[in-house]
C-alpha positions as CSV (number, residue, x, y, z in Angstrom):
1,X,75.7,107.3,79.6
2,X,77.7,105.3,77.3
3,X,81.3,106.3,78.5
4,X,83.7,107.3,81.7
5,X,84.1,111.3,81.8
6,X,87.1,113.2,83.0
7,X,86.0,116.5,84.3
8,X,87.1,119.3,86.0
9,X,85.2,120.8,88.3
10,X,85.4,124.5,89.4
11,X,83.3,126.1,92.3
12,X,83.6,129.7,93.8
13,X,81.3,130.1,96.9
14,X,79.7,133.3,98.1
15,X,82.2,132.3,101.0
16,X,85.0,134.1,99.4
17,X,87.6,131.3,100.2
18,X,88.7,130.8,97.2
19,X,88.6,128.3,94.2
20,X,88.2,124.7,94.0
21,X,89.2,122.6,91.8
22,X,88.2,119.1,91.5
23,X,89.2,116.5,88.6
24,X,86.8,113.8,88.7
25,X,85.5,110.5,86.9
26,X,81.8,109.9,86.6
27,X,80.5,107.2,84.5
28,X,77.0,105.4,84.8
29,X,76.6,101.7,86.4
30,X,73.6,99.4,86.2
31,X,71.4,103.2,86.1
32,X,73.5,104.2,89.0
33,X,75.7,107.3,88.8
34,X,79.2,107.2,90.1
35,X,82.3,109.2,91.0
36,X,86.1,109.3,92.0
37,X,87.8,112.4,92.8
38,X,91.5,111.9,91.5
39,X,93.1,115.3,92.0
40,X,91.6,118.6,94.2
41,X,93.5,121.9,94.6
42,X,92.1,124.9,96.4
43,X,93.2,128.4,95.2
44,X,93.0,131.4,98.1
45,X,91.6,134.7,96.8
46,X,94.3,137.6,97.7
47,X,92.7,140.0,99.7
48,X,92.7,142.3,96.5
49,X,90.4,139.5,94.8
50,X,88.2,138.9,97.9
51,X,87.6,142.4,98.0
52,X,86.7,143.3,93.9
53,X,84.8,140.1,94.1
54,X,82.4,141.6,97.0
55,X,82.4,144.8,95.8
56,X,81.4,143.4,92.0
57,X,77.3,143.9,92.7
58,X,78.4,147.8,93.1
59,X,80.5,148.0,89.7
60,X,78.8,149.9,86.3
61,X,77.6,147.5,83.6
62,X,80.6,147.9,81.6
63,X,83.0,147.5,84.4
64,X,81.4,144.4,85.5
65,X,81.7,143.1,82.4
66,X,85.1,143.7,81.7
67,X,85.8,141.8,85.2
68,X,83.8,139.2,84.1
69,X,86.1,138.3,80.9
70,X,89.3,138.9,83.0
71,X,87.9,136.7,86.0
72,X,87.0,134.2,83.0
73,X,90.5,134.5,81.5
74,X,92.3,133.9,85.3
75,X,90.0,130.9,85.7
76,X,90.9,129.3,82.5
77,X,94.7,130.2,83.5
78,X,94.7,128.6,86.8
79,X,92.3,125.1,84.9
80,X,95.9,125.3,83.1
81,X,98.2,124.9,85.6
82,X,96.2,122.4,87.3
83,X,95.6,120.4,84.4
84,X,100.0,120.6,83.3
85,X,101.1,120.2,87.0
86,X,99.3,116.8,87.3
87,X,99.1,115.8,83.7
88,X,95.6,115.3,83.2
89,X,93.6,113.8,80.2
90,X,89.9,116.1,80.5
91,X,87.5,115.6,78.1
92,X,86.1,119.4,79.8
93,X,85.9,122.3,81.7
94,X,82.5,122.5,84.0
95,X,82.7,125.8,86.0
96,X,79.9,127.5,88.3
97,X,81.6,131.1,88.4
98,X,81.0,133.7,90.8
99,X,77.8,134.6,91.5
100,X,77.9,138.8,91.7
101,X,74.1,139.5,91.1
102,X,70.9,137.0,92.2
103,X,67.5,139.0,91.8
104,X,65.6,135.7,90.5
105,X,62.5,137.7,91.2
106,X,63.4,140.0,88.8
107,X,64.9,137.2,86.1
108,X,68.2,138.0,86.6
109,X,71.3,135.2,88.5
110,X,74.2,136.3,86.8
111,X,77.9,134.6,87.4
112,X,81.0,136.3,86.4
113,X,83.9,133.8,84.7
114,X,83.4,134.2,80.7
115,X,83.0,131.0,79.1
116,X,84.7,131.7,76.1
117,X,87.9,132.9,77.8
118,X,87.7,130.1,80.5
119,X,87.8,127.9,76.8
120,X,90.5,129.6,75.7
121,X,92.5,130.0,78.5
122,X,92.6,126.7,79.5
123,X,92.3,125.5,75.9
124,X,89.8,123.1,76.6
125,X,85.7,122.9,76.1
126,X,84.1,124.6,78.9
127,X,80.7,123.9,80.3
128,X,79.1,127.1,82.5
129,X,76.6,129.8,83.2
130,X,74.0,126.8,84.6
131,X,71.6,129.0,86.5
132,X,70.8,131.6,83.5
133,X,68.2,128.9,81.5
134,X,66.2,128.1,85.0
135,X,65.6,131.8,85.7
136,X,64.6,132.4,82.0
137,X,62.8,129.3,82.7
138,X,60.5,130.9,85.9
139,X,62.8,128.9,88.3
140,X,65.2,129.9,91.3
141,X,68.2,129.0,89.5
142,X,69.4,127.6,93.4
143,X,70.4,125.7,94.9
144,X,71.4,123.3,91.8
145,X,73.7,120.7,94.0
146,X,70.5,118.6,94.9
147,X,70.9,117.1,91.1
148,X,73.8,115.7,92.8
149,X,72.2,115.1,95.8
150,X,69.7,112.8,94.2
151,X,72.5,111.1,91.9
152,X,75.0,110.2,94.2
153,X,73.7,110.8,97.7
154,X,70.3,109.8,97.9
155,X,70.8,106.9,100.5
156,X,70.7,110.0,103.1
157,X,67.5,111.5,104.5
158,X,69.2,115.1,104.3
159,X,72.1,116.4,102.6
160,X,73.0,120.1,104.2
161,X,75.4,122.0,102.4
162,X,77.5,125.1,104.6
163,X,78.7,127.5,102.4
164,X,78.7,131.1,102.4
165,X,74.8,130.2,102.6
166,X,73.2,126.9,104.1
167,X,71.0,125.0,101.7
168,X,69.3,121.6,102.6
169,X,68.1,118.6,100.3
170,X,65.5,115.7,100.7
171,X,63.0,113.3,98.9
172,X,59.2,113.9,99.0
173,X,56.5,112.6,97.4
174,X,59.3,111.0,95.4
175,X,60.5,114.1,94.3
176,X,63.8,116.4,95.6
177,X,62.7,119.4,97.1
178,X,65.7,121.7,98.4
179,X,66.3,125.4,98.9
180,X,68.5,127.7,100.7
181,X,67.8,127.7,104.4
182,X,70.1,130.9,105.2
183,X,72.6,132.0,106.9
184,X,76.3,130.3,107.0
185,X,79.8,131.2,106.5
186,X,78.7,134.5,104.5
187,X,78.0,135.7,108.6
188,X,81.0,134.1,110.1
189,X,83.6,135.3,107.5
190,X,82.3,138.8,107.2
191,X,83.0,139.2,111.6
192,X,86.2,137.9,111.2
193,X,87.6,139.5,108.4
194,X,86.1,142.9,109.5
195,X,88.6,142.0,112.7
196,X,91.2,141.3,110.1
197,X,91.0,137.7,110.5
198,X,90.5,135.1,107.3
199,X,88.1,132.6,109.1
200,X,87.4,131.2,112.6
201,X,89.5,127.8,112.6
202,X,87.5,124.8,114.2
203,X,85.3,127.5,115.5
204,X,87.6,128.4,118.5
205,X,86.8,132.2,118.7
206,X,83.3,131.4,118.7
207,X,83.2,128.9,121.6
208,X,84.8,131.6,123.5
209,X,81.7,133.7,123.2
210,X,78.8,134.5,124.4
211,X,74.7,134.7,122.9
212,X,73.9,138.2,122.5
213,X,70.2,137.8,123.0
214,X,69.5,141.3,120.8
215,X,71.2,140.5,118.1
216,X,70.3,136.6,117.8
217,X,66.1,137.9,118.1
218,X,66.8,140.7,115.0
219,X,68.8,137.7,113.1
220,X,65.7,134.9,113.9
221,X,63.5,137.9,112.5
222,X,64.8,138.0,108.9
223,X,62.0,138.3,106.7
224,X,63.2,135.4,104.4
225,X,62.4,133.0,107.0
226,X,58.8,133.5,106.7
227,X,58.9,132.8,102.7
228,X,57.6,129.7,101.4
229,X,59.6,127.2,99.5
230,X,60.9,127.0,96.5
231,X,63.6,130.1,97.5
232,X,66.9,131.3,97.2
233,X,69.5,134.2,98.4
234,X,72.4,135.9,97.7
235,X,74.9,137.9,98.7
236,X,72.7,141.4,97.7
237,X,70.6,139.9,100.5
238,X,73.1,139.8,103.1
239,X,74.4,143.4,102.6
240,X,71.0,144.7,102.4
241,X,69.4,142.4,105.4
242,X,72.0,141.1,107.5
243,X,75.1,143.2,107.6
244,X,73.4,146.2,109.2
245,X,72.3,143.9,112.0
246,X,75.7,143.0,112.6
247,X,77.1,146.3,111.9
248,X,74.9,148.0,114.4
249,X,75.7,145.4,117.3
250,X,78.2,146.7,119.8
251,X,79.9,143.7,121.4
252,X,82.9,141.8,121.0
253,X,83.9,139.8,117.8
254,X,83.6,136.2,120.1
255,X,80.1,137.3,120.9
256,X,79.2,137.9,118.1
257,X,80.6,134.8,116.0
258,X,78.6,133.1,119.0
259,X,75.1,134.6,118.6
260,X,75.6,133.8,114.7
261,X,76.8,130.1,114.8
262,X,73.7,129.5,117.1
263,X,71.5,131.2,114.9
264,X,72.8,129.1,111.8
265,X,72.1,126.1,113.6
266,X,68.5,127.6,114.7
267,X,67.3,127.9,111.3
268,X,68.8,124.6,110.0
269,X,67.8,122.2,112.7
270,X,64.0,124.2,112.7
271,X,63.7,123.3,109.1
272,X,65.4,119.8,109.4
273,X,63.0,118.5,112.3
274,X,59.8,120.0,110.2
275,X,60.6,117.4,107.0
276,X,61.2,114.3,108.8
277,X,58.7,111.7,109.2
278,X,60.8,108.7,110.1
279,X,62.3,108.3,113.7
280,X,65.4,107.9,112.4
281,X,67.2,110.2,110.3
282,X,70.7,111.0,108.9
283,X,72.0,114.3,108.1
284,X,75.2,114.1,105.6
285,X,77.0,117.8,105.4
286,X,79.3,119.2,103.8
287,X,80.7,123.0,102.3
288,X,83.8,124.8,104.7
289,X,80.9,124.6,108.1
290,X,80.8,121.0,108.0
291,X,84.7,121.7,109.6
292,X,83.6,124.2,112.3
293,X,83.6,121.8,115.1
294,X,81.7,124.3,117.4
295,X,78.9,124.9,114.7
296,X,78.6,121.1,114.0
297,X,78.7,120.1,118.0
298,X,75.9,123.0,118.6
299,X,74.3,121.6,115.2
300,X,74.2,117.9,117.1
301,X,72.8,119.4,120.2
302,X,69.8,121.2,118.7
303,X,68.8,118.6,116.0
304,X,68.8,115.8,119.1
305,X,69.7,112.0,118.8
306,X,67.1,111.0,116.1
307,X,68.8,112.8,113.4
308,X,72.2,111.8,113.1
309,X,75.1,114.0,111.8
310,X,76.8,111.9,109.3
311,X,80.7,111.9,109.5
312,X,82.7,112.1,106.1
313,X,86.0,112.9,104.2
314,X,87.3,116.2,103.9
315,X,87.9,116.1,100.8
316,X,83.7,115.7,100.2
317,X,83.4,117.9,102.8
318,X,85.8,120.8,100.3
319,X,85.1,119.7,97.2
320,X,81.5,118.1,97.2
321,X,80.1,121.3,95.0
322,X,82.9,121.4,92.5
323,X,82.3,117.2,92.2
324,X,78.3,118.1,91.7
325,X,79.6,120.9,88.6
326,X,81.7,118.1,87.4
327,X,78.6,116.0,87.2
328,X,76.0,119.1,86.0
329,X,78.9,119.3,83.2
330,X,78.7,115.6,82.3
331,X,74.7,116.2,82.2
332,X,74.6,118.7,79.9
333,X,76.9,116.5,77.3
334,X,74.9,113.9,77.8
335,X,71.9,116.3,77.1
336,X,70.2,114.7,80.3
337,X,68.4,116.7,82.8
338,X,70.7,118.6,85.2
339,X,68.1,121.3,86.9
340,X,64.9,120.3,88.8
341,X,61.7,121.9,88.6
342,X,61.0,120.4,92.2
343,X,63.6,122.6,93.5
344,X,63.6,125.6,92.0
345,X,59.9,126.0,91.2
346,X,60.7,126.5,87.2
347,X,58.2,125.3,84.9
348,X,60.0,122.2,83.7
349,X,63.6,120.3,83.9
350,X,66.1,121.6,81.9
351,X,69.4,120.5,80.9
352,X,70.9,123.7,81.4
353,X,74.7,125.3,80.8
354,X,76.7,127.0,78.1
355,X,79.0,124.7,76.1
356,X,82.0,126.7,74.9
357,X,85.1,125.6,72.5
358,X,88.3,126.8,72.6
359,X,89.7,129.1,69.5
């Protein structure tokens, strides 16, 4: 990398927050990548978003697509403001989308947010659609952070990401395996907000609760567990396998939130313990969970004192995924490998995304 890139960053989760934004500077030094994150914004959905947006795996081709141009349009509009309210130089646009549809074993990842009228919303080159070429390619397409990962974290044993959908990261046999673990804030959200509540703040609600023994057995018995690495999920997953679960429990929304956080740190902390193989270990997390205090303090409790939880900003902890976009952008300038085979089980690299100019 011969030069400094500005970049914007823009991540939508399967969380349904919202969008990030993050303008950020990555250049290259002595083979070492590295960042600052200059300006961040987050952007709440309105209820009427969050709810097309979860709804969009139900809508006819042609109505998905026609959301897909419009959700591309709004994302180039909002890029806009952004970029005028802070006045930003940016050499481009690297945006992840909205993922409505992940069927990998059936060669299809598809994320709404048009490139073309991101580009000429915004009126700037847009980089996007980074998952399609892996697929195509035999691969996951997910998780694609560990690039990141590997870039600019890799003096940590384990990077854990809490989404809408936990997904871990680690060297071996000098090469970075990763894959989504589970369950995460797609659980959490989805008890709350059917009680008409955004998100558990801090985890409060869920302290309050209680383990509801039934319920955390059906969730530990989730088919995907059992699956061998390299995997993924999405949200066609959760409505399928874990919604029904939830749906059919008959308890109280604390208890509930309860059962579900220690399930979430079940699966992660079973998985972390069966990759290390040093005594000591640190575990760097970010994504909304990382500020759950309850789910990070019953995280700390079941991984034990030779893995230690690492503390960080929260501005890494918001905006880590939109930085690691930023830098899958930059990548696929550079024409430099963004996607790894060693995580998503495709048949080679790829420097992968859709480079789109403005009209």
């Amino acid at each position: 990398m011969t030069k400094s890139y500005s970049i914007l960053g823009l991540m939508s989760g399967t969380s349904l927050d919202g969008l990030d934004l993050a303008y950020c500077q990555i250049w290259q030094e002595d083979a070492n990548y590295k960042f600052k994150i200059k300006k961040t914004k987050s952007i709440s959905y309105s209820r009427e978003m969050q709810t097309k947006l979860k709804n969009s795996i139900h809508l006819a081709a042609d109505e998905l697509l026609i959301f897909h141009n419009t959700y591309g349009t709004w994302l180039g509009e909002q890029a806009n403001i952004f970029i005028k309210e802070n006045d930003l130089e940016v050499d481009a646009i690297a945006s992840h989308g909205h993922t409505t549809h992940h069927q990998p074993e059936n060669g299809l990842t598809f994320q709404i947010g048009s490139g073309q009228h991101l580009a000429n919303a915004s009126n700037q080159k847009v980089i996007c659609d980074f998952r399609t070429n892996d697929v195509a390619l035999g691969g996951q397409g997910a998780p694609l952070v560990p690039i990141g990962d590997k870039l600019f974290f890799s003096n940590y044993t384990f990077c854990l990401n809490l989404g809408g959908i936990s997904n871990v990261s680690f060297e071996k046999d000098d090469k970075r395996i990763a894959y989504d673990i589970g369950l995460a804030n797609m659980i959490l959200n989805y008890i709350t907000r059917k009680n008409g509540i955004d998100y558990d703040d801090g985890g409060e609600i869920a302290k309050s609760g209680t383990i509801n023994l039934m319920m955390l057995e059906r969730l530990n018995a989730l088919e995907y567990y059992k699956l061998p690495i390299p995997k993924s999920i999405g949200y066609e997953w959760f409505v399928k396998e874990v919604a029904p679960i939830v749906d059919r429990t008959e308890d109280n929304m604390e208890n509930l939130l309860c059962t579900s956080v220690h399930h979430i740190c079940e699966q992660v902390s079973n998985q972390i313990k069966a990759h290390c193989n040093t005594n000591e270990n640190s575990l760097f997390v970010t994504g909304g969970g990382a500020l759950n205090e309850f789910l990070i303090e019953v995280l700390r409790n079941k991984l034990g004192a030779e893995i230690k939880v690492v503390p960080t900003s929260k501005q890494l902890i918001e905006f880590k995924e939109a930085l690691v976009f930023a830098l899958m952008g930059v990548l696929r300038l550079e024409n430099k490998i963004n996607v790894l085979k060693s995580v998503t089980g495709a048949v080679t690299n790829s420097s992968s995304g859709v480079i789109f100019l403005p009209c």
